[in-house]
C-alpha positions as CSV (number, residue, x, y, z in Angstrom):
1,X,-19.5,3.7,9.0
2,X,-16.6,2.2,9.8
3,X,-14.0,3.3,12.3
4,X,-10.4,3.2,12.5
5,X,-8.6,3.4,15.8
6,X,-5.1,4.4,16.0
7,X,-3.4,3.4,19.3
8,X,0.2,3.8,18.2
9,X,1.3,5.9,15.7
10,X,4.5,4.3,15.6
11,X,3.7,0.9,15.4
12,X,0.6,2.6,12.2
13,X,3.5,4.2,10.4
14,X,6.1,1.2,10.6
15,X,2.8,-1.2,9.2
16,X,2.4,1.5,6.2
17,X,5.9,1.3,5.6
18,X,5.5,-2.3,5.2
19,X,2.6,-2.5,2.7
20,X,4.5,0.4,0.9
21,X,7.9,-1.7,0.3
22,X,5.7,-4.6,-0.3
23,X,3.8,-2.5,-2.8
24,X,7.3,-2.1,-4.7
25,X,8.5,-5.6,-4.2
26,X,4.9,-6.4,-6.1
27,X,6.0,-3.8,-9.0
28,X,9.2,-5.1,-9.5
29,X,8.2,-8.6,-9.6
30,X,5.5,-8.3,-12.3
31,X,7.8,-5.9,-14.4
32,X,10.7,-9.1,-14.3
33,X,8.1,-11.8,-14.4
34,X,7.0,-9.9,-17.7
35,X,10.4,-9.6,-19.3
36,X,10.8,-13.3,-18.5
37,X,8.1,-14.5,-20.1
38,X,9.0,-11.8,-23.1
39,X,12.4,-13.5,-23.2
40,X,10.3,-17.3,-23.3
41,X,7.8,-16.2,-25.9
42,X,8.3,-18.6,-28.9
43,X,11.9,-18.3,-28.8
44,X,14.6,-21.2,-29.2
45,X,13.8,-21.4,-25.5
46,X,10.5,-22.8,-25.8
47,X,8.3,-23.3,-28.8
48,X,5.2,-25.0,-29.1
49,X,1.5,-25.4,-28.2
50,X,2.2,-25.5,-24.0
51,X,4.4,-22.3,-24.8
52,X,1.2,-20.4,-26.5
53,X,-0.8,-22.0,-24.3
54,X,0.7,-20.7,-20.8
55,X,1.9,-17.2,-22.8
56,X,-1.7,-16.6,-23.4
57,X,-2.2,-17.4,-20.1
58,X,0.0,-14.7,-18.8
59,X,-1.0,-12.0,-20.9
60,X,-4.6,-12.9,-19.4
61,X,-3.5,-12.7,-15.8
62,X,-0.7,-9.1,-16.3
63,X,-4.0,-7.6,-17.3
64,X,-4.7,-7.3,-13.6
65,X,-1.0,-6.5,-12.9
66,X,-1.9,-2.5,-13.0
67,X,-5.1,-2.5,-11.2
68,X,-3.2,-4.4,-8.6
69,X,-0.5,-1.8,-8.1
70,X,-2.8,1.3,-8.4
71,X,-5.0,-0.4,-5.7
72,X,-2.1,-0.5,-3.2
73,X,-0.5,2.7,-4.3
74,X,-4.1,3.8,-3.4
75,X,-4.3,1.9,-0.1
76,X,-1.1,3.4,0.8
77,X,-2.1,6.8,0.4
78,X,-5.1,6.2,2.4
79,X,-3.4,4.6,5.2
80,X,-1.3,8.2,5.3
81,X,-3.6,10.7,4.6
82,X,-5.4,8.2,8.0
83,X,-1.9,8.4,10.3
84,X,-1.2,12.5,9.2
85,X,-5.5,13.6,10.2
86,X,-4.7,11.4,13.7
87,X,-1.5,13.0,14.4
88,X,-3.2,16.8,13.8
89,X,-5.8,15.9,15.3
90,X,-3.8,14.3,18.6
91,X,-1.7,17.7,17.9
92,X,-4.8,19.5,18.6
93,X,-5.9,17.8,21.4
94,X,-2.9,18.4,23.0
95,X,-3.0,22.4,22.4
96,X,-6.6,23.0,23.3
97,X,-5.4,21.1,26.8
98,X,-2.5,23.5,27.1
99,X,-4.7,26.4,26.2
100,X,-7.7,25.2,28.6
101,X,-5.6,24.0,31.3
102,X,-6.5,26.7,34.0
103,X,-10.1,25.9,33.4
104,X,-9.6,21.8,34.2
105,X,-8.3,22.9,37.3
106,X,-11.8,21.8,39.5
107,X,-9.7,23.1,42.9
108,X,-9.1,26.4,42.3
């Protein structure tokens, strides 16, 4: 299985942040490269065979547009749920030392 290793929590959470903006950027662009191609579609704009052609072409390739953004939206989540089961778990560390901390004392 693999592992993933945390070493700055920081630095983790400013990546996620990252993908996640990214992740919108992605959303907005398909939803206006949609209407573009909407406003294109065998209008006075453009007419013809290379019109269809590359209109058909699009429809074939926004089929993947949703999958795409569930995929990160998914990736995300993971990447969160990941940072918030490190920081308990570092939370926990932490308190078990303070509650121990008379019994890691080897002088005494």
């Amino acid at each position: 299985m693999s592992m993933i290793t945390i070493t700055n929590s920081e630095k983790f959470e400013e990546i996620i942040n990252k993908i996640e903006q990214s992740s919108s950027r992605i959303s907005t662009l398909f939803s206006d490269e949609g209407k573009i191609f909407e406003n294109i579609n065998a209008t006075d704009i453009w007419t013809g065979k290379a019109q269809e052609i590359v209109y058909n072409k699009y429809k074939d390739l926004e089929k993947n547009f949703a999958p795409i953004e569930e995929t990160l939206q998914i990736y995300v989540a993971f990447l969160k749920n990941t940072l918030d089961s490190y920081k308990r778990h570092e939370e926990n560390v932490i308190n078990n030392i303070e509650i121990n901390k008379s019994n890691l004392d080897v002088n005494s």
